[in-house]
C-alpha positions in Angstrom: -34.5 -34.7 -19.4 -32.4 -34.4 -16.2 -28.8 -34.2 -16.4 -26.8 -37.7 -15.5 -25.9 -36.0 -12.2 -29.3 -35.2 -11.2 -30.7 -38.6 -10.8 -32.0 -39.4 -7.7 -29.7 -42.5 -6.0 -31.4 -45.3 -5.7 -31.2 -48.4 -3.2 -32.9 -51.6 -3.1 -34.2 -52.9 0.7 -35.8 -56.8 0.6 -38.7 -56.5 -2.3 -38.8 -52.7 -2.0 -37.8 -50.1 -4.4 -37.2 -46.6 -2.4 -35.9 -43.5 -4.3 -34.0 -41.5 -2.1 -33.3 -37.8 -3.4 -29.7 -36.9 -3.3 -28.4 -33.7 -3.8 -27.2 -32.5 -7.2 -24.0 -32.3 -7.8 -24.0 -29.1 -9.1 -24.6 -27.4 -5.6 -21.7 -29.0 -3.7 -19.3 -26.7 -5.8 -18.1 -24.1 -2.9 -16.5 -20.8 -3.6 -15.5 -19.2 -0.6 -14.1 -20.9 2.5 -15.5 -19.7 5.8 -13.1 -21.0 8.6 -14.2 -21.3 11.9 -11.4 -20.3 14.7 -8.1 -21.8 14.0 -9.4 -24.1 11.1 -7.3 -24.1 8.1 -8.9 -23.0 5.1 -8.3 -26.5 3.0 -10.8 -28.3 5.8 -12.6 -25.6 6.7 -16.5 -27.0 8.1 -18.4 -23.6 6.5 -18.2 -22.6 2.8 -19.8 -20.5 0.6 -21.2 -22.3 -2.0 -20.8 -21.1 -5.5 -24.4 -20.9 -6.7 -24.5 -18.7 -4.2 -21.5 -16.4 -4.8 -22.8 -16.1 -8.2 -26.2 -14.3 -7.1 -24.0 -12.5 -4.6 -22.4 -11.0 -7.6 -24.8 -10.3 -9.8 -27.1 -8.3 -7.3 -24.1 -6.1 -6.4 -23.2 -5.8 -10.5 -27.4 -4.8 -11.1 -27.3 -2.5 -8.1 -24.0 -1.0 -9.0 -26.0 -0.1 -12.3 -27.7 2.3 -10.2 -25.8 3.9 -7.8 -22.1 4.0 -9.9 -22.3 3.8 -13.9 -21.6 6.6 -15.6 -24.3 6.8 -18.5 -22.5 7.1 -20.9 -21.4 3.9 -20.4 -24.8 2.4 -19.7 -26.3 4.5 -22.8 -23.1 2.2 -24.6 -24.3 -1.3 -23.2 -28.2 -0.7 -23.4 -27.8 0.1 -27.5 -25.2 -2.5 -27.8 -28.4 -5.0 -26.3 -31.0 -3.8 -28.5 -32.9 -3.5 -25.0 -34.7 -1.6 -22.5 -32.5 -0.1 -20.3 -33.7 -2.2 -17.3 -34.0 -5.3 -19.4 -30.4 -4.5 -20.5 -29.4 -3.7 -17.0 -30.8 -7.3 -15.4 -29.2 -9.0 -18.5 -25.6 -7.4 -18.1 -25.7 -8.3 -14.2 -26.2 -11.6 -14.9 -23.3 -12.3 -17.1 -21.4 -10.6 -14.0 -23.0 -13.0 -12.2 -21.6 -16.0 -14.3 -17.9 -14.5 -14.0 -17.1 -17.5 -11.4 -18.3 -20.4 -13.1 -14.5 -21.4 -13.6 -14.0 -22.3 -10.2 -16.4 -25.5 -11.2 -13.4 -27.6 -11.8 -11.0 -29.8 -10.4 -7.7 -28.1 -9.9 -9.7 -25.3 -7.6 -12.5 -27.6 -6.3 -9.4 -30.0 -4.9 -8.5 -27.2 -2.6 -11.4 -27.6 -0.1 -10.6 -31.5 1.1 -14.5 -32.3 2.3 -16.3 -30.8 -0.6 -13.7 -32.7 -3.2 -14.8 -36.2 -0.9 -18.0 -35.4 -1.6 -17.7 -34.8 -5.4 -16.0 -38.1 -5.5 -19.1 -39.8 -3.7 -21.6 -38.6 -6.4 -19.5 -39.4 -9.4 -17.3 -36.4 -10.4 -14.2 -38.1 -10.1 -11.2 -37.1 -11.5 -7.4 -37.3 -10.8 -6.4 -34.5 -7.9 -4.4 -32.2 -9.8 -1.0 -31.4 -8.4 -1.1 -27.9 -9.5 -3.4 -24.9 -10.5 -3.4 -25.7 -14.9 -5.7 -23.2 -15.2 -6.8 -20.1 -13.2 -10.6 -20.3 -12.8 -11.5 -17.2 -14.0 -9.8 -17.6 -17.7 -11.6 -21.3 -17.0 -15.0 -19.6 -16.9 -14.5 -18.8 -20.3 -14.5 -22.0 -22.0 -17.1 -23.3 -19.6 -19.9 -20.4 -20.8 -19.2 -20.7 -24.4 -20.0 -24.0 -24.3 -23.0 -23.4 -22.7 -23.3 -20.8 -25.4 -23.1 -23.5 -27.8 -26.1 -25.1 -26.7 -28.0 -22.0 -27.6 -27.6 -23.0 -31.0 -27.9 -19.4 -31.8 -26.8 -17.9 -35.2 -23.3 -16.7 -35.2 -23.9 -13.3 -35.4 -25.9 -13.6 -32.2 -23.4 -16.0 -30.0 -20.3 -14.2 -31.3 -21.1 -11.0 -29.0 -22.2 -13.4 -25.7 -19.0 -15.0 -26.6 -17.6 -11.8 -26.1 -19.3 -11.0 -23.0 -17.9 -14.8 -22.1 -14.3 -13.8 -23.1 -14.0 -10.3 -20.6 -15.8 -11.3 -17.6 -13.4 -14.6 -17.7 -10.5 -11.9 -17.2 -12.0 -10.3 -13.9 -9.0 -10.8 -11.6 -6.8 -8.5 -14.2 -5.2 -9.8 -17.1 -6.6 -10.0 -20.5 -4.5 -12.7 -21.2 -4.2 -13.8 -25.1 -7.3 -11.5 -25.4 -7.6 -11.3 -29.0 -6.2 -15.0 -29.7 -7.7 -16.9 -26.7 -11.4 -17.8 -29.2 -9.0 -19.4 -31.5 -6.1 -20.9 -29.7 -5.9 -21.1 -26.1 -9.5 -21.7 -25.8 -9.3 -25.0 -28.2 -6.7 -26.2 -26.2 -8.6 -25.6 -22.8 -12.0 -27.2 -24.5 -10.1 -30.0 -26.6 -8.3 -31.0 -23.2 -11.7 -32.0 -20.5 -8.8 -33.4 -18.0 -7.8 -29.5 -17.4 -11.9 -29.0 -16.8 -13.0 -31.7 -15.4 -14.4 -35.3 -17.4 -17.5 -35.5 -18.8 -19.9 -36.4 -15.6 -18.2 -32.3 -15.0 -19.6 -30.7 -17.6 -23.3 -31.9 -16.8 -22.8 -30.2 -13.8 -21.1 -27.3 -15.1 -23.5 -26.7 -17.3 -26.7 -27.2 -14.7 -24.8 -24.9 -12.4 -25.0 -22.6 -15.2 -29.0 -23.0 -15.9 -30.0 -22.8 -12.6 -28.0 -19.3 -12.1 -30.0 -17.8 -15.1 -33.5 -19.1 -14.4 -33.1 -18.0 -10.7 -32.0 -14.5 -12.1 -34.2 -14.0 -15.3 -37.0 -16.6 -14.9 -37.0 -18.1 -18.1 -34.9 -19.5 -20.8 -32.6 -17.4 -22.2 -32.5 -15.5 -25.5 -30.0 -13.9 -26.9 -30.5 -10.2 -26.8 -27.2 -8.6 -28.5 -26.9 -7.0 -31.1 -24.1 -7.7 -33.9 -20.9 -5.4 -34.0 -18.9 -4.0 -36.3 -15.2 -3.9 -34.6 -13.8 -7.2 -33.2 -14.6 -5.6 -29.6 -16.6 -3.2 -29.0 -15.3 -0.1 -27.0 -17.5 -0.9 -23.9 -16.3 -4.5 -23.6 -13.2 -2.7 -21.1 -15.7 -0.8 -19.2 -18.3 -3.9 -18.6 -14.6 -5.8 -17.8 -14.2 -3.1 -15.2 -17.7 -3.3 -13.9 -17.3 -7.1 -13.6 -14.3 -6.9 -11.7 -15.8 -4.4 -9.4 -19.0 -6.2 -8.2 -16.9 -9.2 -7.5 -14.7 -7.6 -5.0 -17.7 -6.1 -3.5 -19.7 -9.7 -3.8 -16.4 -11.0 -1.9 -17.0 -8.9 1.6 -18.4 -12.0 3.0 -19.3 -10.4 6.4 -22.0 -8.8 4.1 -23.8 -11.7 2.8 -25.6 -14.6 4.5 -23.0 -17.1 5.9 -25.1 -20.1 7.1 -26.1 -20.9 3.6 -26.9 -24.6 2.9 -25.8 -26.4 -0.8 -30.0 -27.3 -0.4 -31.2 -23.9 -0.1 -33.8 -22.6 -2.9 -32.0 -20.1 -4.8 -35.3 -18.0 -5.6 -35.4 -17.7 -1.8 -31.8 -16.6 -1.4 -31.6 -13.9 -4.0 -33.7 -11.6 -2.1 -31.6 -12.4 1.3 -28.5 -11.6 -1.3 -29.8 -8.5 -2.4 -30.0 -7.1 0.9 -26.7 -7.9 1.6 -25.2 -6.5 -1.3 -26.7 -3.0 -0.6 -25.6 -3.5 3.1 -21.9 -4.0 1.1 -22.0 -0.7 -0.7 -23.3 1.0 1.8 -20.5 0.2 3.6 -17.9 1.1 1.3 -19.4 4.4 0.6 -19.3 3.9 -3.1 -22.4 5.7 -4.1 -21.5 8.4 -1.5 -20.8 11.6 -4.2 -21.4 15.0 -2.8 -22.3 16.5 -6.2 -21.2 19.8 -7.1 -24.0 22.5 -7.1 -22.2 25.7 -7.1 -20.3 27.3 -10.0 -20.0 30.6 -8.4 -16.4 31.7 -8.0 -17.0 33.7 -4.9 -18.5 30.9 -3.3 -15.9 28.5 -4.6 -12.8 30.5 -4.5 -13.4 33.2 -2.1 -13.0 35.9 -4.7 -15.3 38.3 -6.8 -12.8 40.2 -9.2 -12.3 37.7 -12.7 -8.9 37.1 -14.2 -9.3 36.8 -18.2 -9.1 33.4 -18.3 -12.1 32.7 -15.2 -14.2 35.1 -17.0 -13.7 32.9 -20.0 -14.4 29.9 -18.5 -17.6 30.7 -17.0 -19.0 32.0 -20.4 -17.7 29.1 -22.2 -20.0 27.4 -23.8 -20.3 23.5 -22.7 -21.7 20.5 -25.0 -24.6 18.9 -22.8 -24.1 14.7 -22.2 -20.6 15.2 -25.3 -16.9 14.8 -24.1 -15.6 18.0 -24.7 -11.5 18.5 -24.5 -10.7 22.2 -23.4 -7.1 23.7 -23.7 -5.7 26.2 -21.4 -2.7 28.4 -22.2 -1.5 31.2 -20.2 1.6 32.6 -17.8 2.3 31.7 -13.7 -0.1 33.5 -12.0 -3.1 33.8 -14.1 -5.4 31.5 -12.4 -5.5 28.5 -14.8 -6.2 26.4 -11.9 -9.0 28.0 -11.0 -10.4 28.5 -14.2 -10.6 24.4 -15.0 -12.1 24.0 -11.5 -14.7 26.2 -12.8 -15.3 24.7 -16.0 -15.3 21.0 -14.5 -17.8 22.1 -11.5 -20.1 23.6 -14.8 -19.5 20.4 -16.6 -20.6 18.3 -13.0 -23.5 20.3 -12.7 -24.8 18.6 -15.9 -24.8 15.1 -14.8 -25.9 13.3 -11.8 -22.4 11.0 -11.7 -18.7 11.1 -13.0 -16.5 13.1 -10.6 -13.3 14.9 -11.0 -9.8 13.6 -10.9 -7.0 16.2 -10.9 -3.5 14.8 -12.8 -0.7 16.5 -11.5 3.1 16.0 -12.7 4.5 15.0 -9.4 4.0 13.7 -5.9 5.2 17.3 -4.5 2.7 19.3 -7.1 -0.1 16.8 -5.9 0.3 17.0 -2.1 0.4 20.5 -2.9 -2.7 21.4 -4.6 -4.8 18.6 -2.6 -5.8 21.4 0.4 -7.1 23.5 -2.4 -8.8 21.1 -4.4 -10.4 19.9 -0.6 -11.8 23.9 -0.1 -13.2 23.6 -3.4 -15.0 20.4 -2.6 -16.1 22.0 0.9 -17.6 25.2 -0.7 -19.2 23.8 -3.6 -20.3 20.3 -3.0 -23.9 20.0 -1.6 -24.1 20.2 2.6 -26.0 17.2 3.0 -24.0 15.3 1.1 -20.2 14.0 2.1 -18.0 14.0 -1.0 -15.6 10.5 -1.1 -11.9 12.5 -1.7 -8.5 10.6 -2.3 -4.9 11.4 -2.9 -3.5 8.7 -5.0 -0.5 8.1 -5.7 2.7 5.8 -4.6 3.6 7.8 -1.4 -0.2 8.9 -0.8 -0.3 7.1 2.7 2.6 9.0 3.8 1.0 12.4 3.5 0.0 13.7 6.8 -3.8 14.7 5.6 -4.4 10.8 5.5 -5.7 10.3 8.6 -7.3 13.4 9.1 -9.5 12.8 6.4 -10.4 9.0 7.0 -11.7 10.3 10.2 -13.6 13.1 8.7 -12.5 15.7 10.7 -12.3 19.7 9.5 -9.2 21.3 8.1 -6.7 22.6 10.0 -7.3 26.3 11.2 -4.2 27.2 9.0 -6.0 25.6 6.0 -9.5 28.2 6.7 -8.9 31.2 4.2 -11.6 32.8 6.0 -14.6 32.5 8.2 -17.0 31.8 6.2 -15.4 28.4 5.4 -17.1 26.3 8.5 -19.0 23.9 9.7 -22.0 24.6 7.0 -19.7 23.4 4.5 -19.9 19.9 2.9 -17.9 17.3 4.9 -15.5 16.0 2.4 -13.5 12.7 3.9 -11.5 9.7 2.8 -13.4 6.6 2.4 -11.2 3.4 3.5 -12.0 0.8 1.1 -10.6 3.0 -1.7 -7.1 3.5 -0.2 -5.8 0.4 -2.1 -3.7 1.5 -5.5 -6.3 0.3 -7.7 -9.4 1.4 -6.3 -8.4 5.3 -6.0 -9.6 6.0 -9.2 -13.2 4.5 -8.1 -13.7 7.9 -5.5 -15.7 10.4 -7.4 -13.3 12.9 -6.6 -9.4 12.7 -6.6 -5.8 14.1 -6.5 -3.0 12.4 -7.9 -0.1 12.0 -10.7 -0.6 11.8 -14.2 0.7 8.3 -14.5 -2.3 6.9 -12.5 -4.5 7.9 -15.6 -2.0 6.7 -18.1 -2.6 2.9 -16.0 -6.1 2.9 -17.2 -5.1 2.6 -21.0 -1.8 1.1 -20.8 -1.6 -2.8 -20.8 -1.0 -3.1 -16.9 -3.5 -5.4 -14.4 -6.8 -4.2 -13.8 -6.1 -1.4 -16.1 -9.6 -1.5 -17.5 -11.1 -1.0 -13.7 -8.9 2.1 -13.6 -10.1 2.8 -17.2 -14.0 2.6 -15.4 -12.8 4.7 -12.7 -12.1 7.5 -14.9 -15.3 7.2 -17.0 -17.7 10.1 -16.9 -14.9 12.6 -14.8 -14.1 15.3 -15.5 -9.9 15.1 -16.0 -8.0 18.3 -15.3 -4.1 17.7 -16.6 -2.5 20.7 -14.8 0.9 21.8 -15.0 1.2 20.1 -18.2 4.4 22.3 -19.3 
């Protein structure tokens, strides 16, 4: 029952038979290259090997479950399973996991000259491409619905793991012929096996693939999903999102361990993995979110005496766990402002995540209202907590409260409106790894332009991670006129 590539090599010595156990060839596939010194990356003497990058990723995906999904989004993905919650949760993560399967083929494998010798050695021989015909993460695609395939599930089961198959494939950003890759693209990629490798490739492909899920789940798989209605289902973009997230965090290779052997026991390096991968978001500070726990405006504002429009807002009646969209109208001058801030630190008070981003017209209009919004976070954010704040937009690293806030330090004495605003106050900072364009809206709390909202639902790279980044915020559009 063992796969071609998994039979032991044999040699004959005098009147002897001795069976000499070689190792499969599904664990010589590398996925990060760990130079050494002045090494160059193509014959670089440490990688990572995939197996292993695949666990990396799906511990970070199962712990990013915990610490940084909205629920609405998880409440989406555990009904869509017909699951417990946890069940759904260690399911989801593992289809994360498989998002790098694609790298299993000869036009990436090629680039690391040692491991492609040795795939030669054991029998995966192919031509060395001369160029990248396919980028591994749309090849994952085609290599997990053919392991789908040997499911032999009913359609109306495989068509949703196909699904799953489809959008973790398009982790590094473009959903490229999304809705006509099942049909066209991906018969071309299957019907050509010189683009994926020959057949002693898929064996391996395909073992690569088994061993990942028995590692993770224990057992053979079954399919849990539930049929859909729609052709893809609303969540697909934020699981996308997710996907794409736990693999840039599963990538911090300083994190992980790097003296890993193609031999090791992958039960024994999951739980080494794990503890990298909360040693990763640690790091990041992803899951640091000073939540809001005031909604008093003289505590949050520095004023007791109501405009119309406050007093509204705080009697306003809010829908518990339901997107609600509230409307503002009123002259210069009348405290709008305030008034959202109001409703959004009521509406954060009812959740444990989400966050707020603020969408202002302009640059000038966000750099202006950022000191506020930081007060606001400093009075009414909880003291032991640090809340994760960034300015984002295209001249954000210009402004001159950059640097002050990576550092954490206070506010500058002309930005205290009185003296009750000191050192009790929350510590609200900029953490570093979210500075990048696309990872500003990942920070629980933000200030920006109202484009950067529009890239999470118009068809621009890694729109759908920005789309995940807004998820379960509270969006205040001010200065709409």
């Amino acid at each position: 029952g063992l796969h071609p590539t998994l039979l032991p090599e044999t040699r004959v010595f005098k009147h002897y038979l001795i069976v000499m156990p070689s190792t499969p060839s599904w664990r010589l596939f590398w996925a990060k290259t760990l130079p050494r010194n002045d090494e160059p990356r193509s014959e670089a003497s440490r990688t990572h090997p995939l197996w292993a990058h695949l666990l990396d990723v799906a511990n970070v995906a199962d712990l990013l479950w915990e610490m940084y999904l909205p629920e609405q989004l998880k409440q989406q993905l555990t009904t869509a399973s017909g699951l417990e919650a946890e069940q759904a949760r260690r399911w989801y993560s593992l289809w994360i996991g498989l998002h790098d399967v694609g790298k299993a083929i000869p036009c990436f494998q090629v680039q690391h000259a040692p491991t492609w010798q040795r795939l030669q050695e054991v029998g995966l021989t192919a031509r060395a491409p001369r160029e990248r015909l396919i980028h591994h993460g749309h090849a994952s695609i085609p290599l997990l619905f053919d392991w789908i395939d040997r499911l032999d599930l009913p359609d109306a089961s495989a068509e949703p793991l196909r699904q799953l198959a489809a959008f973790v494939g398009f982790h590094h950003g473009r959903l490229t012929n999304a809705f006509h890759l099942p049909r066209r693209t991906l018969k071309k990629w299957r019907g050509d096996r010189s683009t994926l490798g020959g057949e002693t490739w898929v064996a391996a492909q395909q073992a690569l693939i088994d061993e990942v899920v028995i590692a993770w789940l224990g057992n053979a798989p079954q399919s849990p999903m539930l049929s859909t209605d729609a052709r893809w289902a609303p969540w697909l973009l934020g699981f996308a999102g997710w996907a794409t997230l736990a693999d840039w965090i599963g990538s911090i290779s300083r994190h992980f361990p790097r003296d890993v052997a193609s031999e090791d026991e992958l039960g024994s390096y999951l739980a080494e993995s794990r503890a990298g991968a909360r040693e990763a978001l640690a790091s990041i500070g992803i899951a640091e979110q000073a939540p809001l726990v005031s909604s008093d405006l003289s505590t949050l504002f520095g004023f007791k005496d109501l405009r119309t429009i406050q007093a509204i807002a705080k009697k306003l009646s809010l829908y518990d766990g339901m997107p609600t969209l509230t409307v503002i109208e009123a002259p210069t001058g009348e405290g709008k402002t305030e008034a959202a801030l109001l409703l959004a630190a009521r509406q954060q008070q009812q959740r444990a995540d989400g966050g707020i981003y603020v969408a202002m017209p302009t640059q000038a209009t966000s750099n202006g209202l950022l000191p506020r919004f930081e007060r606001f976070l400093r009075r009414g954010c909880d003291v032991d907590g640090t809340a994760n704040l960034v300015l984002v937009h295209g001249a954000a690293d210009l402004h001159p409260s950059r640097q002050r806030l990576l550092n954490g330090s206070p506010p500058a004495p002309e930005d205290i409106r009185d003296e009750q605003d000191d050192t009790t106050r929350a510590e609200v900072r900029t953490q570093e790894w979210f500075l990048p364009k696309k990872r500003g809206l990942l920070a629980p709390y933000g200030v920006g332009t109202v484009d950067q909202t529009f890239l999470g639902v118009l068809y621009s790279k890694h729109f759908f991670l920005r789309l995940l980044g807004l998820a379960g915020k509270t969006v205040i559009f001010d200065e709409v006129h």
